[in-house]
Backbone as JSON, one array per atom type, in Angstrom:
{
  "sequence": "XXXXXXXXXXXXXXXXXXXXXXXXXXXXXXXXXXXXXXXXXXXXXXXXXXXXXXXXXXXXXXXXXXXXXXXXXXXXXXXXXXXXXXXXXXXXXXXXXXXXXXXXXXXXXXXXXXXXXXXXXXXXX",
  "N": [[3.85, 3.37, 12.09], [4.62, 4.7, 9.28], [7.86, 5.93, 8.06], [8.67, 8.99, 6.65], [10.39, 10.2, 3.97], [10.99, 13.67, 3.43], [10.24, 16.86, 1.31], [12.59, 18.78, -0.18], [11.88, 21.69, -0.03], [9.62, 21.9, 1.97], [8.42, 20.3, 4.99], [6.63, 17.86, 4.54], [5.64, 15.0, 4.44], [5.94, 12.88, 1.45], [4.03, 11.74, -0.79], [4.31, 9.81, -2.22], [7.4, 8.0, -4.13], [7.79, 7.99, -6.54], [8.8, 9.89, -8.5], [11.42, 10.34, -7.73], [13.08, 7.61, -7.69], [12.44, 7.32, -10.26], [14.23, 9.41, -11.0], [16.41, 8.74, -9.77], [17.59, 6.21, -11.08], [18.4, 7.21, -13.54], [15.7, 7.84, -15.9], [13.75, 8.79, -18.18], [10.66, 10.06, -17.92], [8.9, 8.76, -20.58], [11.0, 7.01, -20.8], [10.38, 5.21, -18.68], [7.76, 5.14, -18.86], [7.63, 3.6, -21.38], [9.2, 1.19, -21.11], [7.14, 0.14, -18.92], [5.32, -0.71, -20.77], [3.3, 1.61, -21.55], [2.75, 3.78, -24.31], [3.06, 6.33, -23.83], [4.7, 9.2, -22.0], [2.6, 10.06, -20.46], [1.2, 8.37, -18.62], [2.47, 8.01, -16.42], [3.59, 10.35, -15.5], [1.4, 11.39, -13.99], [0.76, 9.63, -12.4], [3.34, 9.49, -10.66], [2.74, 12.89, -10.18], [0.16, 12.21, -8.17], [-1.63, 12.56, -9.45], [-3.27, 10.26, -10.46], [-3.8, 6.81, -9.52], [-1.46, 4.07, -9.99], [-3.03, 1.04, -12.47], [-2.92, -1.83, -10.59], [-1.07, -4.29, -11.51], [0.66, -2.23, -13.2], [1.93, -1.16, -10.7], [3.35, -3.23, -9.48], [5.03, -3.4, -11.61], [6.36, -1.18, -11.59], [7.66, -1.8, -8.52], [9.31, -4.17, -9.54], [10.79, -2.69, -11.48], [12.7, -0.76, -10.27], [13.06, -2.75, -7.64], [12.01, -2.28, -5.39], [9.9, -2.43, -2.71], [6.99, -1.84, -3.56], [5.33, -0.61, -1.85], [6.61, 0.68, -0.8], [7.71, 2.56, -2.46], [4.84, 4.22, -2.89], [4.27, 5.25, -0.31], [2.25, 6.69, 1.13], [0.29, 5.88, -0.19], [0.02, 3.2, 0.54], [-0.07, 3.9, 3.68], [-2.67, 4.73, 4.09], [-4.56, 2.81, 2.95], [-3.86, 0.83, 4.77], [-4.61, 1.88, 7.63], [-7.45, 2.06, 6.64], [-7.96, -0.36, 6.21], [-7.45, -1.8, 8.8], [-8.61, -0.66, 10.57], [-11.48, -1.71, 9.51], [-10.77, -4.55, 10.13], [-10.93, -4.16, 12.87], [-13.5, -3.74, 13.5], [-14.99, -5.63, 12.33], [-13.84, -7.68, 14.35], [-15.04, -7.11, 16.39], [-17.67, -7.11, 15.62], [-17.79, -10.42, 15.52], [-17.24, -10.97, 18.07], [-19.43, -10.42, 19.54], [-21.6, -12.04, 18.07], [-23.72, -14.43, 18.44], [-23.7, -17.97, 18.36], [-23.84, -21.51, 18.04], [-22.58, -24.45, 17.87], [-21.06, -26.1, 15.53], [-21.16, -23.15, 14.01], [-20.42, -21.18, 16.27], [-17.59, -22.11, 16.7], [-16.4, -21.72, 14.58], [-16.49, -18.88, 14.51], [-14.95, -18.82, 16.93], [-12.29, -19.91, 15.48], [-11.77, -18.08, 13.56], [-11.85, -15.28, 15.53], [-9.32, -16.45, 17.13], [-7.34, -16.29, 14.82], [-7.52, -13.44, 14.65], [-6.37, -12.17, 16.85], [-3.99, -13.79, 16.97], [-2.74, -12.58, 14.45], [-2.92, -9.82, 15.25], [-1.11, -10.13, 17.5], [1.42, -10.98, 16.04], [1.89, -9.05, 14.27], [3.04, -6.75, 16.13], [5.73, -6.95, 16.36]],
  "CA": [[3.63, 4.35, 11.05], [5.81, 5.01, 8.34], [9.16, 6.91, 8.09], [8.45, 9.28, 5.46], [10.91, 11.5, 3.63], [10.09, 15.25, 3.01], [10.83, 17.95, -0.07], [13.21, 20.38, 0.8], [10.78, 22.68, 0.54], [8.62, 21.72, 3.47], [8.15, 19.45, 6.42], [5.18, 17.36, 4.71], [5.81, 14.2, 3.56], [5.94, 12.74, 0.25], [2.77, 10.71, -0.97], [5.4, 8.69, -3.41], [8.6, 8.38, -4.13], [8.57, 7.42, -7.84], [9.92, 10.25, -9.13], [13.31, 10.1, -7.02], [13.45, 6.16, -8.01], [13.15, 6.93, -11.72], [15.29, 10.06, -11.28], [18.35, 8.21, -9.47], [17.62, 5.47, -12.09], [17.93, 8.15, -14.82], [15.47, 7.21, -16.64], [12.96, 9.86, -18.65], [9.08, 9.77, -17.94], [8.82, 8.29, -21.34], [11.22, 5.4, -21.22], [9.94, 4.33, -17.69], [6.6, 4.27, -19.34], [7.67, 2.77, -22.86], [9.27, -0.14, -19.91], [5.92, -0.38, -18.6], [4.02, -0.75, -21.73], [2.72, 2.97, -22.37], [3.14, 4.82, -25.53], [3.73, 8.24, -24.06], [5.03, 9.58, -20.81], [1.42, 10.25, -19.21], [0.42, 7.91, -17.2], [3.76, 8.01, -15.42], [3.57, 11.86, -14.87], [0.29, 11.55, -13.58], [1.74, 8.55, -11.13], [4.19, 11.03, -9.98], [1.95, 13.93, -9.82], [-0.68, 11.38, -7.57], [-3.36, 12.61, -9.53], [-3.61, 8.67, -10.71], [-3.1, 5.69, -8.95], [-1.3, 3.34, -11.26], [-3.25, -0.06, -12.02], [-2.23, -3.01, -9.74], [0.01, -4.67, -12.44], [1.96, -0.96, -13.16], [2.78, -0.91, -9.49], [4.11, -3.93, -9.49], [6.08, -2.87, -12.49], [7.18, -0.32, -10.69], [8.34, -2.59, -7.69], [10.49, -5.04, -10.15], [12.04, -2.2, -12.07], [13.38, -0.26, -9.03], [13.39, -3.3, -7.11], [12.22, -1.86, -4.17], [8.57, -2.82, -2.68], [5.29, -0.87, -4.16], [4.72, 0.19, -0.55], [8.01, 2.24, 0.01], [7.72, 3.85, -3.26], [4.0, 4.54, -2.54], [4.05, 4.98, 1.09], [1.29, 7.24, 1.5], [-1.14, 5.11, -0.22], [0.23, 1.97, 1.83], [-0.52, 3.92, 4.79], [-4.07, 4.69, 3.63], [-5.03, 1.74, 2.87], [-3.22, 0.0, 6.08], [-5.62, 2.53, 8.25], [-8.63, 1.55, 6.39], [-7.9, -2.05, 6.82], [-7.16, -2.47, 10.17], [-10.3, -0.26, 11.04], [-12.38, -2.47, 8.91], [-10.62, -5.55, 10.83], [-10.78, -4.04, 14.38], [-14.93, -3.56, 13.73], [-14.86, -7.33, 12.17], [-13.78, -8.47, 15.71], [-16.37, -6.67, 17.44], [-18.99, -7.55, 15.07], [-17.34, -11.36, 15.88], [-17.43, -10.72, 19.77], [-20.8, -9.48, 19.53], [-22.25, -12.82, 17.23], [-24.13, -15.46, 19.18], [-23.39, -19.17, 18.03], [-23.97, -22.52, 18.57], [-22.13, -25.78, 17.77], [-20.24, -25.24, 13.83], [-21.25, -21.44, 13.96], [-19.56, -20.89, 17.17], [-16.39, -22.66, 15.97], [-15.79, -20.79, 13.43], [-15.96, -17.4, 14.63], [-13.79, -18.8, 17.23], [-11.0, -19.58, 15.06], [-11.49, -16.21, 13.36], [-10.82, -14.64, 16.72], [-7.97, -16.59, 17.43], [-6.42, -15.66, 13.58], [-7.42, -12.25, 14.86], [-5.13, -12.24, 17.91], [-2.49, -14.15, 16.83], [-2.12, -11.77, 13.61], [-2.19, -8.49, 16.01], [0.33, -10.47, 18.44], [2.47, -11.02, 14.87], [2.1, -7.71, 14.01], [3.67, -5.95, 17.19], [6.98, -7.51, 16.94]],
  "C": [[4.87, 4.4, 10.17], [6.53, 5.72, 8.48], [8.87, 7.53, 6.42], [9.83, 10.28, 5.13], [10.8, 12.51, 2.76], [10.7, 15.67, 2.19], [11.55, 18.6, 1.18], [12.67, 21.31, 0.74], [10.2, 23.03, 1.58], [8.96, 20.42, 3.92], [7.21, 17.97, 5.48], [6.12, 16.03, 4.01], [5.4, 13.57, 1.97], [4.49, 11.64, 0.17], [3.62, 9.41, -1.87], [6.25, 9.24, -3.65], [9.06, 7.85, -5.49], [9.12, 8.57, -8.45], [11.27, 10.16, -8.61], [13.53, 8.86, -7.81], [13.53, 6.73, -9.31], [14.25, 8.24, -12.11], [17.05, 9.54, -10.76], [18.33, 7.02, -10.55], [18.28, 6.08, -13.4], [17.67, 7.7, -16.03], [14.25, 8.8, -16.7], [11.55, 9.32, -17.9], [8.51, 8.19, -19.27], [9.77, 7.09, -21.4], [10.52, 5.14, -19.85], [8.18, 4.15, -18.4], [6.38, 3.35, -20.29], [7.95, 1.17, -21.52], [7.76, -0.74, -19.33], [4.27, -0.81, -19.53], [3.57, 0.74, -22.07], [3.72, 3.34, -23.27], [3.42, 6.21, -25.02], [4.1, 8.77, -22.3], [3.77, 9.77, -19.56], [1.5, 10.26, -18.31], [1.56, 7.94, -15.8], [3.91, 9.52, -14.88], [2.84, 11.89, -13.84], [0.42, 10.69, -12.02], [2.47, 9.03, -10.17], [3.46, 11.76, -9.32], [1.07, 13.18, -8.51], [-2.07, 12.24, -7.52], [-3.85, 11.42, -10.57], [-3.0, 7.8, -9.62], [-2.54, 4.66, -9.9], [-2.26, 1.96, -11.14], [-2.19, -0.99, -11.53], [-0.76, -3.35, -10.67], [1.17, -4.0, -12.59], [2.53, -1.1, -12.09], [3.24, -1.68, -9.16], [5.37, -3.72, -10.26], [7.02, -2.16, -12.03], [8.3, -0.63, -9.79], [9.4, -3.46, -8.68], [11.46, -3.77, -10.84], [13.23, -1.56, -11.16], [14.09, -0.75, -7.63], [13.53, -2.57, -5.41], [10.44, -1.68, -3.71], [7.79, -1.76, -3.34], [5.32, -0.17, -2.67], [6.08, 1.17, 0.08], [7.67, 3.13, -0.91], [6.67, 4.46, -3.58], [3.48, 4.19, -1.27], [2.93, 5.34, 1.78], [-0.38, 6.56, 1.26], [-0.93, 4.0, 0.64], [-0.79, 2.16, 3.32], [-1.69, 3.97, 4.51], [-4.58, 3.54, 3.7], [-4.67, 0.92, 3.77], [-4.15, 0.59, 6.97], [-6.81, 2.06, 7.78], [-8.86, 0.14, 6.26], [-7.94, -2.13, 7.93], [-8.39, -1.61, 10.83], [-11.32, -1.23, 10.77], [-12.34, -3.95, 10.2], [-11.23, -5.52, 12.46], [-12.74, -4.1, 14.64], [-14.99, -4.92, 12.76], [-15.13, -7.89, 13.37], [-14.46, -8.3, 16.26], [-17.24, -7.27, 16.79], [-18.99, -9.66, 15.69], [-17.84, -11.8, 17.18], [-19.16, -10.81, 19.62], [-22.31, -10.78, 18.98], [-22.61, -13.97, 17.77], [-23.72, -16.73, 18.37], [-23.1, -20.19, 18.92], [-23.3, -23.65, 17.67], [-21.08, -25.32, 16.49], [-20.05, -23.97, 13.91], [-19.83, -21.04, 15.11], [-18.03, -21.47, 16.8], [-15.49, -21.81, 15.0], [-15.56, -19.67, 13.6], [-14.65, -17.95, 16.18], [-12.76, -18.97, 16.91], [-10.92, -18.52, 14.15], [-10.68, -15.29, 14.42], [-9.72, -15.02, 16.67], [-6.63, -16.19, 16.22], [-6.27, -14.32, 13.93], [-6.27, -11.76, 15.22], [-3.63, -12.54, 17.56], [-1.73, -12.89, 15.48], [-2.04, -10.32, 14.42], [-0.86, -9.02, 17.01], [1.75, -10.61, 17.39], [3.19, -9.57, 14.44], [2.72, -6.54, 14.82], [5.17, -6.04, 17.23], [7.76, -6.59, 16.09]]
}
């Protein structure tokens, strides 16, 4: 799970951490968005706020200007979406397990499985 860090306000963790990045940057709303192509501070508030997700591309943007992955400085969606993957995957394998086959067929979901495995045995370390 992630290491998140909290407002001084409360306990809860942060869903993103772009405003800190473009505030130790010090950089306005408006130039980090003029940098990213927008005309007006918005979509970058809204980014902040995380009542938008930025498109793909922006959050890359994001990652090169700050130089610091998309998934630290949106950790909360990371995790999200890391939970709803690896659910998806873990009922994959079963569905896998579960899938009769003969000659080619069978083959194939066996080296599925074995990508399975070896990427949870990767993933532990």
């Amino acid at each position: 799970m992630a290491k998140f860090l909290t407002t001084e306000q409360s306990n809860e963790p942060l869903v993103n951490y772009l405003r800190i990045h473009r505030r130790k940057a010090g950089l306005s709303q408006y130039e980090l968005g003029k940098i990213l192509g927008y005309d007006s501070y918005g979509a970058v508030a809204r980014h902040e706020q995380f009542s938008a997700l930025p498109p793909f591309l922006v959050a890359l943007g994001y990652e090169i200007v700050f130089r610091v992955p998309v998934g630290d400085i949106f950790p909360g969606v990371r995790e999200t979406v890391e939970f709803a993957v690896e659910r998806s995957l873990a009922q994959f394998e079963a569905d896998l397990q579960n899938r009769p086959g003969t000659g080619s067929q069978a083959a194939a979901v066996a080296r599925k499985l074995e990508w399975l495995s070896q990427r949870r045995t990767t993933g532990d370390n």
